[in-house]
Backbone as XML, in Angstrom:
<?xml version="1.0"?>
<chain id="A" units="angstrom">
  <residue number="1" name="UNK">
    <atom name="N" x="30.705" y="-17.775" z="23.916"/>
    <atom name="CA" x="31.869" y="-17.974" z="24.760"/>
    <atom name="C" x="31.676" y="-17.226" z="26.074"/>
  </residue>
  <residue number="2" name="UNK">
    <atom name="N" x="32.428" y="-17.646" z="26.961"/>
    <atom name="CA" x="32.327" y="-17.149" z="28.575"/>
    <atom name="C" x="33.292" y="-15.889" z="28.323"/>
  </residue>
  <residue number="3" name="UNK">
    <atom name="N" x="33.102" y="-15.259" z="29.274"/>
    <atom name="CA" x="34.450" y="-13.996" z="29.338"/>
    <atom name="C" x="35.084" y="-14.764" z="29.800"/>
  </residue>
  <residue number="4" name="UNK">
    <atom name="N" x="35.408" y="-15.718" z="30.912"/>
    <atom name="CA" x="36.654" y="-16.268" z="30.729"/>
    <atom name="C" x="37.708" y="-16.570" z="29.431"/>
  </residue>
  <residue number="5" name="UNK">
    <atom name="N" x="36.354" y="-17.549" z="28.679"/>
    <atom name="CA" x="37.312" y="-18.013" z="27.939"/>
    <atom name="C" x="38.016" y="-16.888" z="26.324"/>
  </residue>
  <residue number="6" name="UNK">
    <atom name="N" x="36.935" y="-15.635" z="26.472"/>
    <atom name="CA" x="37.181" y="-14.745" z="25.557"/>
    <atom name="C" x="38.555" y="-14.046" z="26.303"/>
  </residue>
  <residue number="7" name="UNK">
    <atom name="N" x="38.671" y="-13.505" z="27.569"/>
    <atom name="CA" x="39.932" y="-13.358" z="28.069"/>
    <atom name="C" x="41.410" y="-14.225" z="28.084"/>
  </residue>
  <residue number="8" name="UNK">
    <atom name="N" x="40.950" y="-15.547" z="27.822"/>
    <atom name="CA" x="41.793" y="-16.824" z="27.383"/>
    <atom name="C" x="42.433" y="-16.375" z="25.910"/>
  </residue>
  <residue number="9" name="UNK">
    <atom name="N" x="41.227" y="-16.291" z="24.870"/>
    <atom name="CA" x="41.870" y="-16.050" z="23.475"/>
    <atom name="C" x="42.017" y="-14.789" z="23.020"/>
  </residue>
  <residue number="10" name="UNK">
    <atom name="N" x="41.888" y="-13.653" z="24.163"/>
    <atom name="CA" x="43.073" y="-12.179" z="23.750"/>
    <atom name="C" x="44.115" y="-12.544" z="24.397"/>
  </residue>
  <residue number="11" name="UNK">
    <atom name="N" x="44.281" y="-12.954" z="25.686"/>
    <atom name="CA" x="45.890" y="-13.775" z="26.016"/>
    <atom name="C" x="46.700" y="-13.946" z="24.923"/>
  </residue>
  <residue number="12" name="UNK">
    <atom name="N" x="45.826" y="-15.382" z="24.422"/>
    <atom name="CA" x="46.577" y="-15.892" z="23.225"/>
    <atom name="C" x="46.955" y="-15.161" z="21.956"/>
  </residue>
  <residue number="13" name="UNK">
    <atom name="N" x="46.220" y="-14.778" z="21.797"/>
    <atom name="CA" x="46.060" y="-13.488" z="20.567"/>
    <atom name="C" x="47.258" y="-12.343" z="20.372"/>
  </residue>
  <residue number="14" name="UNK">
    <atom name="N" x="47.420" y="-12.119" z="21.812"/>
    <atom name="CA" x="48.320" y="-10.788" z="22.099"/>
    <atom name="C" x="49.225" y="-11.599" z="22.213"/>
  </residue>
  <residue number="15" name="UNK">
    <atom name="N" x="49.977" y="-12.697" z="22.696"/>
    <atom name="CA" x="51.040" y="-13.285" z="23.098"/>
    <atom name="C" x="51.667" y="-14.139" z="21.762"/>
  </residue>
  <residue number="16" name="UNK">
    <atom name="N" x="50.674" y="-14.290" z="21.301"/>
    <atom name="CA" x="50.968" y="-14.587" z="19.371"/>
    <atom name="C" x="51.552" y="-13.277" z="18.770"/>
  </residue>
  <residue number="17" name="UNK">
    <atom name="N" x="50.985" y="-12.400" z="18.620"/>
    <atom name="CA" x="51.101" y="-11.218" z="18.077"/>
    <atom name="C" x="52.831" y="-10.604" z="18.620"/>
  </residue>
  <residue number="18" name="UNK">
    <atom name="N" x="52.985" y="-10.538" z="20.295"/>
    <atom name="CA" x="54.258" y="-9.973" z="20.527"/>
    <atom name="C" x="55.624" y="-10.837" z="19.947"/>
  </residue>
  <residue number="19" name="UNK">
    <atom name="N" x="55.251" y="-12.064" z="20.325"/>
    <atom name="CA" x="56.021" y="-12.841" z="19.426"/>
    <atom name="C" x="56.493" y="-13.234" z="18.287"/>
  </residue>
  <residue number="20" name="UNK">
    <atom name="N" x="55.576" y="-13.015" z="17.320"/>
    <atom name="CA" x="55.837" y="-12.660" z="16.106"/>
    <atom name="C" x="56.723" y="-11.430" z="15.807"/>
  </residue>
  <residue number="21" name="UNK">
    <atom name="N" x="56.321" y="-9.788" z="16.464"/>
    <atom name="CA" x="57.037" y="-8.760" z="16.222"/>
    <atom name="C" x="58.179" y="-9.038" z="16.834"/>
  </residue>
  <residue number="22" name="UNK">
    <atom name="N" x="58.607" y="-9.469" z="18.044"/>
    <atom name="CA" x="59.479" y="-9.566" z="18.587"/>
    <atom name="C" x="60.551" y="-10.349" z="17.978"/>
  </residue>
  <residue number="23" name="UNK">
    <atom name="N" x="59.939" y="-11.606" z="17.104"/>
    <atom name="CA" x="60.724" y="-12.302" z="15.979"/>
    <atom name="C" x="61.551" y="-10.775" z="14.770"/>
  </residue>
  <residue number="24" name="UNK">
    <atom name="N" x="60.528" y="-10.314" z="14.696"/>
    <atom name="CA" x="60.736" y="-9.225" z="13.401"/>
    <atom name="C" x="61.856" y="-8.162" z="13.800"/>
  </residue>
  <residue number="25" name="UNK">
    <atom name="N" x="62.056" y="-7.813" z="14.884"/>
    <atom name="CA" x="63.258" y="-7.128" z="15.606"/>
    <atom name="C" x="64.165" y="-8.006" z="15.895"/>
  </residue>
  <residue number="26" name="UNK">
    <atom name="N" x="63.919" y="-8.877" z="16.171"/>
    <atom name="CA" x="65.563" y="-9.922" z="16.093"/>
    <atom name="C" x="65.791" y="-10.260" z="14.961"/>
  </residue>
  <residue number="27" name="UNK">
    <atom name="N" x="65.637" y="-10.021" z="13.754"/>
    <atom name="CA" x="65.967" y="-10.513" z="12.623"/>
    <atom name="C" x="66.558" y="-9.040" z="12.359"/>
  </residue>
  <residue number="28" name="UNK">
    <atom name="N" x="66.248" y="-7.965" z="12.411"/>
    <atom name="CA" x="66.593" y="-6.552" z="12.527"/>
    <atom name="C" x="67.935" y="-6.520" z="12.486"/>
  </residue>
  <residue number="29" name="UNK">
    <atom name="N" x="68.072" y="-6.955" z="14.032"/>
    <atom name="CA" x="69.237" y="-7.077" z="14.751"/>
    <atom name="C" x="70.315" y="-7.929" z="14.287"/>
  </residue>
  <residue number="30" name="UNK">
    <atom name="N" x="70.099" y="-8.854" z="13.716"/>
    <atom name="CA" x="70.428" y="-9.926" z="12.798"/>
    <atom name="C" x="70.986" y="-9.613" z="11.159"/>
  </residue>
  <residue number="31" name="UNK">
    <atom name="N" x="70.004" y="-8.923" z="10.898"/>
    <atom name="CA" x="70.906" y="-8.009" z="10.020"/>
    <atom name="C" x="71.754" y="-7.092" z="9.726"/>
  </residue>
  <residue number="32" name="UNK">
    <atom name="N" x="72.027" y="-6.681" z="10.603"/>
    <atom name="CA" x="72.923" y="-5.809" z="10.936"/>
    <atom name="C" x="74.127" y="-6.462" z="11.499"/>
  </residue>
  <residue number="33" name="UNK">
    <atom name="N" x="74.210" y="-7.420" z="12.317"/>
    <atom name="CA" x="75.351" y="-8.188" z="12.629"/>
    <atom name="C" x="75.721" y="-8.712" z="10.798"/>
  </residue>
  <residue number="34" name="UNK">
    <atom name="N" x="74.705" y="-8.874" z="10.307"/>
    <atom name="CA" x="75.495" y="-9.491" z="9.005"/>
    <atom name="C" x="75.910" y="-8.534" z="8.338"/>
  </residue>
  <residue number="35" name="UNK">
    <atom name="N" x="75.255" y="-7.530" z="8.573"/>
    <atom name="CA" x="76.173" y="-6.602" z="7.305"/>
    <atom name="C" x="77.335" y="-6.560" z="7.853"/>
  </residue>
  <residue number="36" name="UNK">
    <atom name="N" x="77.442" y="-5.740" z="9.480"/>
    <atom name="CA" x="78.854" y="-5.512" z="9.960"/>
    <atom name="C" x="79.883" y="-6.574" z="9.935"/>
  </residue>
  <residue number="37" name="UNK">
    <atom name="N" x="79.319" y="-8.261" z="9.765"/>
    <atom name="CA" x="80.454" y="-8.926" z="9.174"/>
    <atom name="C" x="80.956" y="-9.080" z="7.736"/>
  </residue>
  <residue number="38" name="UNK">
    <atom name="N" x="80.018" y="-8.431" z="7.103"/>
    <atom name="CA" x="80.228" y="-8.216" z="5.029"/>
    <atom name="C" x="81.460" y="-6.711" z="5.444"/>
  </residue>
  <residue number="39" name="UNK">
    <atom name="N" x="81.052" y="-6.178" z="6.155"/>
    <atom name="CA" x="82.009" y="-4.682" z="6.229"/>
    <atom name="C" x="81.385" y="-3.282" z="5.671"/>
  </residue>
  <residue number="40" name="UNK">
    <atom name="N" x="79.785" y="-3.960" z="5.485"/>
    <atom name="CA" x="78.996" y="-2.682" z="5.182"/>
    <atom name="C" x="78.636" y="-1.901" z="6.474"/>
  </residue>
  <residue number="41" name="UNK">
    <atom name="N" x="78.841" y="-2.185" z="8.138"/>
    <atom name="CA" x="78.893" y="-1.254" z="8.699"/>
    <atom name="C" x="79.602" y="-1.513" z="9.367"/>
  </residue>
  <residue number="42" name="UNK">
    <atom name="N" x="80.108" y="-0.277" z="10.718"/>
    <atom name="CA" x="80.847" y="-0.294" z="11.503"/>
    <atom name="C" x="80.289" y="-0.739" z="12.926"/>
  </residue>
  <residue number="43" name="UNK">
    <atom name="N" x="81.327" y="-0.929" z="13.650"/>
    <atom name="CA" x="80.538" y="-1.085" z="15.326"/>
    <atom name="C" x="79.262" y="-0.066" z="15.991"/>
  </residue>
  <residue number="44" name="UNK">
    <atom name="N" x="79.610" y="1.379" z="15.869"/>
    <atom name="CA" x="78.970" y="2.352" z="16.153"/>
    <atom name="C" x="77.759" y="2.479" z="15.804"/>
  </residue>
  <residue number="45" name="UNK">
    <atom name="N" x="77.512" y="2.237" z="14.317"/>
    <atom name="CA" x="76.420" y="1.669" z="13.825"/>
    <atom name="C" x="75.585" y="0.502" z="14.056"/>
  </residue>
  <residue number="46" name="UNK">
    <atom name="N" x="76.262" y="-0.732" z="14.270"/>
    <atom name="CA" x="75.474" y="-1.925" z="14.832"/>
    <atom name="C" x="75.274" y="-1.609" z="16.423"/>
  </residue>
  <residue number="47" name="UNK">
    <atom name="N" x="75.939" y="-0.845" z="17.136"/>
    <atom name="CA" x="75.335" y="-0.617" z="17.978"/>
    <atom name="C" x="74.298" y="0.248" z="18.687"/>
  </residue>
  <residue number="48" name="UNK">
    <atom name="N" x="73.837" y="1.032" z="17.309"/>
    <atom name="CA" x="73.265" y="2.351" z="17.103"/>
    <atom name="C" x="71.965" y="1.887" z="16.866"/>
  </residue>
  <residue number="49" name="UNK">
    <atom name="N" x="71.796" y="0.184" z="16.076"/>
    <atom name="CA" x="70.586" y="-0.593" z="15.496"/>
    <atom name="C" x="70.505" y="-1.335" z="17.102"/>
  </residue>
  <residue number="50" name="UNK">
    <atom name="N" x="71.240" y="-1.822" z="17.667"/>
    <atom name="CA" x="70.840" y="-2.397" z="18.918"/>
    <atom name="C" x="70.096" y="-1.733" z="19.426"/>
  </residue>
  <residue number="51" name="UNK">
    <atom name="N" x="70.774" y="-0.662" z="19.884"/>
    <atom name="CA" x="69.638" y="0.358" z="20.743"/>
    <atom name="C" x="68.826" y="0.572" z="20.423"/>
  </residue>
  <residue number="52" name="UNK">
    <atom name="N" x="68.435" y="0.658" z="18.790"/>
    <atom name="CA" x="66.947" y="1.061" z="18.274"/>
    <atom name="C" x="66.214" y="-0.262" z="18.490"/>
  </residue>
  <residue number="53" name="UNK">
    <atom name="N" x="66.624" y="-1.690" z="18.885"/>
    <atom name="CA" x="65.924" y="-2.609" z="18.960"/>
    <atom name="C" x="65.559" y="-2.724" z="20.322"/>
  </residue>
  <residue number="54" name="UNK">
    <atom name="N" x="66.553" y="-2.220" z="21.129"/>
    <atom name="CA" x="65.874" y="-1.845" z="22.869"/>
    <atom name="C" x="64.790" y="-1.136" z="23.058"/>
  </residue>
  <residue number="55" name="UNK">
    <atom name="N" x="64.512" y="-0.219" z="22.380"/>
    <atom name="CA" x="63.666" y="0.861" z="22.476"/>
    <atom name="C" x="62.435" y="-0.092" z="21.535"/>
  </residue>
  <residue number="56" name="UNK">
    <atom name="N" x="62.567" y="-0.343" z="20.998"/>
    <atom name="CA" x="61.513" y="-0.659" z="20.086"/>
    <atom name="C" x="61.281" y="-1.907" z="20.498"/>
  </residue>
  <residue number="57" name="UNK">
    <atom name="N" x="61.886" y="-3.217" z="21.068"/>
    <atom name="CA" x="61.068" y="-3.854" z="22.455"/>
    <atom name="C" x="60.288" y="-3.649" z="23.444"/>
  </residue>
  <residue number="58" name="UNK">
    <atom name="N" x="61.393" y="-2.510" z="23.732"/>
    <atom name="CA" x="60.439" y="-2.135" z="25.311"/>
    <atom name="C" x="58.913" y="-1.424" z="24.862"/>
  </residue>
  <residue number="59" name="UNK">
    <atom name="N" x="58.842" y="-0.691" z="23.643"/>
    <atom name="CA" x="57.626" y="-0.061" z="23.318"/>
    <atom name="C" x="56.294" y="-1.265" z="22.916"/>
  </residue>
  <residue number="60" name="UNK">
    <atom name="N" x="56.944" y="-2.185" z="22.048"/>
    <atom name="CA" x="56.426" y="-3.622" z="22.003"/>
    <atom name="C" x="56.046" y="-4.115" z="23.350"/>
  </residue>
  <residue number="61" name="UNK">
    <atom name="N" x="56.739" y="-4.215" z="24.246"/>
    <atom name="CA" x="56.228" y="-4.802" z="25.398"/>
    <atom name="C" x="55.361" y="-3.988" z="25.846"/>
  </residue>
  <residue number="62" name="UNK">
    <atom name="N" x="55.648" y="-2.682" z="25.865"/>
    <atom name="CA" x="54.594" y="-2.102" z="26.964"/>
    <atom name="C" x="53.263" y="-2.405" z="26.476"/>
  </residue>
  <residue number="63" name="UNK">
    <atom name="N" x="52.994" y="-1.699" z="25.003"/>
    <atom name="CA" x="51.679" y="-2.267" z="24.040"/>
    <atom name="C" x="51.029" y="-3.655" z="24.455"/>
  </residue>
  <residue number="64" name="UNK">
    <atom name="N" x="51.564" y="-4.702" z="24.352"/>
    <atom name="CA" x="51.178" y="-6.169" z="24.665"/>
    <atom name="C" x="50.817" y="-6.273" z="26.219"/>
  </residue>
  <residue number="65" name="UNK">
    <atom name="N" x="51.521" y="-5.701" z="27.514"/>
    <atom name="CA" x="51.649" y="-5.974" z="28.540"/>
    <atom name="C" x="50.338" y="-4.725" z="29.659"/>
  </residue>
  <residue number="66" name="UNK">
    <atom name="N" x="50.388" y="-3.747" z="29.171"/>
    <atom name="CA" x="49.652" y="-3.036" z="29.955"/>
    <atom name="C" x="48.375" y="-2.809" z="29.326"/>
  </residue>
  <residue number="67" name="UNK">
    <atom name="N" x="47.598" y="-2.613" z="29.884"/>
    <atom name="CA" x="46.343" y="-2.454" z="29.484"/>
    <atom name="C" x="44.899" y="-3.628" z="29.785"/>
  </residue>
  <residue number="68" name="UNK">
    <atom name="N" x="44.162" y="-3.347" z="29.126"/>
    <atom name="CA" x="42.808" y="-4.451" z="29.136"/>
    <atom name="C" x="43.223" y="-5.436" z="27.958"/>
  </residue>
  <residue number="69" name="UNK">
    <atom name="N" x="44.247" y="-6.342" z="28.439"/>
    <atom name="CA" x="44.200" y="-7.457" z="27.291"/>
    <atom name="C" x="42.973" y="-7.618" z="25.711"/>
  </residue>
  <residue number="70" name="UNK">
    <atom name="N" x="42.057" y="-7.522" z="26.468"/>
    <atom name="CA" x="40.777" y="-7.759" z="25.409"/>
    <atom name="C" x="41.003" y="-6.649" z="24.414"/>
  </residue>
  <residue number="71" name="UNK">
    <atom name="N" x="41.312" y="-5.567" z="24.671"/>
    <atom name="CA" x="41.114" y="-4.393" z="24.263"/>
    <atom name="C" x="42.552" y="-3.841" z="23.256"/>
  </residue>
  <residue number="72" name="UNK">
    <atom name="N" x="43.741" y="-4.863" z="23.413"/>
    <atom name="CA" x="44.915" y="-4.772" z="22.941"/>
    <atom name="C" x="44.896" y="-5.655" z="21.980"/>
  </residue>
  <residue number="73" name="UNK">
    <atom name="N" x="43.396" y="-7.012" z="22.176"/>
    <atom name="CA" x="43.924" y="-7.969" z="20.946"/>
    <atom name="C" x="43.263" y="-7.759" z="20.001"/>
  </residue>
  <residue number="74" name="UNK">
    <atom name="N" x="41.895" y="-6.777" z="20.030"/>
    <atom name="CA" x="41.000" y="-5.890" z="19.404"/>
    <atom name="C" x="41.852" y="-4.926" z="18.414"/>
  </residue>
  <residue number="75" name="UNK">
    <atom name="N" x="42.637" y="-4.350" z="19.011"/>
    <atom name="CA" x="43.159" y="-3.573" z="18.351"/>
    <atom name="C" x="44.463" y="-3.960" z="17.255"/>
  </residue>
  <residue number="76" name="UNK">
    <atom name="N" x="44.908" y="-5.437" z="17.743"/>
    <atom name="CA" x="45.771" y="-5.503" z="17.032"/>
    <atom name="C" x="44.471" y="-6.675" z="15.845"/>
  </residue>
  <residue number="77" name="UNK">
    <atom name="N" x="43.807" y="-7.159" z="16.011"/>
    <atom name="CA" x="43.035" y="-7.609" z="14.867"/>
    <atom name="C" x="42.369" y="-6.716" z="14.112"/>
  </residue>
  <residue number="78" name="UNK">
    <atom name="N" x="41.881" y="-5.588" z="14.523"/>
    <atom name="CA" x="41.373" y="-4.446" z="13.823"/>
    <atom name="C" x="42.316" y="-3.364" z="13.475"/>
  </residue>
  <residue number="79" name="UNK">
    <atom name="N" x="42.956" y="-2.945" z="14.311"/>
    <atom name="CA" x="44.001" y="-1.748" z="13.292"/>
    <atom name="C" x="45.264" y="-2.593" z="14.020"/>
  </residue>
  <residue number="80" name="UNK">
    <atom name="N" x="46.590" y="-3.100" z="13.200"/>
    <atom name="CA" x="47.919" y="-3.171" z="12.897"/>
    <atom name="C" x="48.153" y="-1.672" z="13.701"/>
  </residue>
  <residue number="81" name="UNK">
    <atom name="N" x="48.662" y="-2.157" z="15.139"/>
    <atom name="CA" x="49.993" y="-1.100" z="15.815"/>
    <atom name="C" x="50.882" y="-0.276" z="14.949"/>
  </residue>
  <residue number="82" name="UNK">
    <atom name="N" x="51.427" y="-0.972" z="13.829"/>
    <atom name="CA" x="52.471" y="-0.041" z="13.600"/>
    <atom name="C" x="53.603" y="-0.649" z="13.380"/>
  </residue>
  <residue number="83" name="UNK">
    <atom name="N" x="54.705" y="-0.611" z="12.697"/>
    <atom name="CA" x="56.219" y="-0.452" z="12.482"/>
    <atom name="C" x="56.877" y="-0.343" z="13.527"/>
  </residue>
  <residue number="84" name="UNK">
    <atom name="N" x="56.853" y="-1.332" z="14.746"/>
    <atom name="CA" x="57.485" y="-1.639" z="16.060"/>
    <atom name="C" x="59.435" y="-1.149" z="15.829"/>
  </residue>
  <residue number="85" name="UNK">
    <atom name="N" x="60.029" y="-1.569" z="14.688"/>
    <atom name="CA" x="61.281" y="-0.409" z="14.607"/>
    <atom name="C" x="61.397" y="0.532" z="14.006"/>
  </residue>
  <residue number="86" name="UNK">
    <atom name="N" x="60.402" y="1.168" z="13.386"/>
    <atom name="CA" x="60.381" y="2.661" z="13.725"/>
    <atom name="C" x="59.948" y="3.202" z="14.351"/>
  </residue>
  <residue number="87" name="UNK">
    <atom name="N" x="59.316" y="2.628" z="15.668"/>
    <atom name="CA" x="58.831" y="3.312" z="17.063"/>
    <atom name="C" x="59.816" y="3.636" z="17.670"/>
  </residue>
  <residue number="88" name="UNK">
    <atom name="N" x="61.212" y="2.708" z="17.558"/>
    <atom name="CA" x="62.655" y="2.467" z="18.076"/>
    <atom name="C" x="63.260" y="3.398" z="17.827"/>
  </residue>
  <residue number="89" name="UNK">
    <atom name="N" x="63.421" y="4.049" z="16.515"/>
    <atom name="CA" x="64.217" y="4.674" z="16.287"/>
    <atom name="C" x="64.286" y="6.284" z="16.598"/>
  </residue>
  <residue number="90" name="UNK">
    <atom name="N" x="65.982" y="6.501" z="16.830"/>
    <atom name="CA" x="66.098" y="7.831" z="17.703"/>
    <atom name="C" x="65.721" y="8.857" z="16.696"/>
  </residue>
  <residue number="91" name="UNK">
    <atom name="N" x="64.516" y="10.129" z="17.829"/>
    <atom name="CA" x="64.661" y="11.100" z="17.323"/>
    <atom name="C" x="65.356" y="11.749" z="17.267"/>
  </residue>
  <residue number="92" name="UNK">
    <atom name="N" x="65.047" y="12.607" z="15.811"/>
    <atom name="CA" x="66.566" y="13.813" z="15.640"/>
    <atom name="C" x="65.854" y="14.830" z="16.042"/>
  </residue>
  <residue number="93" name="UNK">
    <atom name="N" x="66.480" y="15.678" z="16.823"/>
    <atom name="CA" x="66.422" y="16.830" z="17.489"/>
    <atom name="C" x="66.507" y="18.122" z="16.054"/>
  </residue>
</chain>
């Protein structure tokens, strides 16, 4: 393959990959709207999981977005990033 076209399929690779996690935090988020309509949580709380899904996007994005593409889709075929919402979630002091 050309480096073009190897730069073509970490594109793809990484843009597969954010999308998928990014699926996996909206379902997050998704659950939590369902509990808070069962009455297993309160507002404060679903909005406590929002924010952990802001944070844990934006950390998702940065991963996917900065860097040497090639070198991000390497890493996500060889070592798994990680638990994208528990990157989210607030530390306790």
């Amino acid at each position: 393959m050309s480096a073009k076209s190897d730069r073509r399929a970490a594109r793809d690779a990484v843009a597969a990959f954010h999308e998928e996690q990014l699926g996996e935090l909206v379902r997050q988020v998704q659950l939590a709207i369902e509990r808070f309509q069962a009455g297993e949580l309160n507002a404060f709380e679903v909005d406590e999981l929002i924010f952990q899904y802001s944070r844990a996007a934006k950390e998702l994005w940065k991963f996917c977005s900065l860097g040497n593409v090639e070198i991000t889709a390497r890493m996500i075929r060889d070592d798994h990033p990680g638990d994208w919402w528990e990157r989210g979630a607030r530390r306790r002091r």
